[in-house]
C-alpha positions as CSV (number, residue, x, y, z in Angstrom):
1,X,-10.4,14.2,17.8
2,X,-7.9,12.6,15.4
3,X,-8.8,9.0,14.4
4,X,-5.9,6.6,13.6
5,X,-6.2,3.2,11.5
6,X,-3.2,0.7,11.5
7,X,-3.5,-0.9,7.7
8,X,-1.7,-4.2,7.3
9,X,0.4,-4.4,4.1
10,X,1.5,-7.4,2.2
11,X,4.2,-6.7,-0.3
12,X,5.8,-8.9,-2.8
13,X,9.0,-10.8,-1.9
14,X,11.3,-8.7,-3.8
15,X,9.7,-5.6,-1.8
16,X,10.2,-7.6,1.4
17,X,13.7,-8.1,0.6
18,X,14.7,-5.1,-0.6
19,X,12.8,-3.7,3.1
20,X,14.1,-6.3,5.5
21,X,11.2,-7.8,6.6
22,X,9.9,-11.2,6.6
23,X,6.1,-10.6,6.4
24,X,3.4,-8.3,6.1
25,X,3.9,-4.9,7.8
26,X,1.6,-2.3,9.9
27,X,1.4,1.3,9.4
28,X,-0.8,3.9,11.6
29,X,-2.2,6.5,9.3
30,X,-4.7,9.2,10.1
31,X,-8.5,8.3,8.9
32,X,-9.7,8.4,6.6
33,X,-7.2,5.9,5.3
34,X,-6.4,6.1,1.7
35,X,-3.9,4.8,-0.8
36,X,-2.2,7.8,-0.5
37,X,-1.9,8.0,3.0
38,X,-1.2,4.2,3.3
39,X,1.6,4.7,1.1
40,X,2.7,7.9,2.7
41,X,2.7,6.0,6.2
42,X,5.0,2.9,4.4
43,X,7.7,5.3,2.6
44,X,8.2,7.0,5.9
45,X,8.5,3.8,8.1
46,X,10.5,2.0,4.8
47,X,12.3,4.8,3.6
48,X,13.9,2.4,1.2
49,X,10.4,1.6,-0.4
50,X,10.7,5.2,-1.9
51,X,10.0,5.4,-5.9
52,X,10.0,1.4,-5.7
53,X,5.9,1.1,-5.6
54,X,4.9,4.9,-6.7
55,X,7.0,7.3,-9.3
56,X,9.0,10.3,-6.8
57,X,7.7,13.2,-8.8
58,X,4.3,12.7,-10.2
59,X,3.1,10.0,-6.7
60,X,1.4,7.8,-9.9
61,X,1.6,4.2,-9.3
62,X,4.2,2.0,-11.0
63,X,3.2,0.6,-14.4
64,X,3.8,-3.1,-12.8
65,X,2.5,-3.0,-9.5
66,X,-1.1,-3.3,-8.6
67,X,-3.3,-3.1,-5.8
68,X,-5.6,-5.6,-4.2
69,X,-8.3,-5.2,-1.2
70,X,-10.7,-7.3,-0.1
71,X,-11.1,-9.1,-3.2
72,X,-11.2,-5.8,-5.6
73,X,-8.9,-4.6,-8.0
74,X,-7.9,-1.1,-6.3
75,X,-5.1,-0.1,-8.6
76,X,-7.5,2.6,-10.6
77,X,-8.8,3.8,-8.3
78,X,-8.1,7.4,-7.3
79,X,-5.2,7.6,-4.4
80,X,-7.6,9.4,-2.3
81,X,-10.9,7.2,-2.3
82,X,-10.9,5.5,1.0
83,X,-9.9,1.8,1.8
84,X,-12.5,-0.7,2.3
85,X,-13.7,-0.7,5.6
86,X,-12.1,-4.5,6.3
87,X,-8.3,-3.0,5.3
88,X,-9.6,0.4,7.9
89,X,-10.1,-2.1,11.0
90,X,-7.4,-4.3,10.1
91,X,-9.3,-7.2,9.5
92,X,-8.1,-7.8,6.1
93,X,-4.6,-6.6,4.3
94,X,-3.8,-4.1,1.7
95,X,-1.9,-6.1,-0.9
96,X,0.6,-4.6,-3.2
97,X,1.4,-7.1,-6.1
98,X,3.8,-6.8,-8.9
99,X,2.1,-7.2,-11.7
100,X,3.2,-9.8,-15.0
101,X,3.4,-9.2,-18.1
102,X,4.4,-10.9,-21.3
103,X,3.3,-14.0,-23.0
């Protein structure tokens, strides 16, 4: 039997924007849910969202942008570990943030 998980995702504005969508989004992926899969799930439903958040060829995550979960700093982790178990039952949000830099 196939389990599915719908992940909420907060984006930045500019990602928001550039999607056409005024809030956070849903996306059912197959368990166990991962980065990967997560972002798999968004680039399919956002097609526009493509290379914007992850590099096309190597799937790496974009110098700028970071990922948040349940308080931790999930942006080194690897893109297969699974998701904390809050962002799995929906109970708390996958946040992708663009990162600042400068001084």
């Amino acid at each position: 039997m196939t389990t599915t998980a719908t992940v909420r995702i907060k984006l930045p504005a500019h990602l928001r924007k550039l999607a056409q969508v005024d809030s956070e989004v849903a996306v059912d992926v197959t368990e166990p849910a991962t980065q990967r899969t997560v972002l798999d799930a968004l680039e399919r439903t956002y097609p526009v969202l493509r290379g914007t958040i992850r590099d096309h060829r190597t799937q790496r995550r974009r110098a700028f942008v970071r990922y948040f979960a349940c308080e931790q700093d999930l942006s080194h982790a690897e893109p297969d570990d699974p998701l904390p178990e809050a962002v799995v039952r929906g109970t708390e949000p996958l946040l992708i943030v663009g990162a600042m830099a400068g001084g």
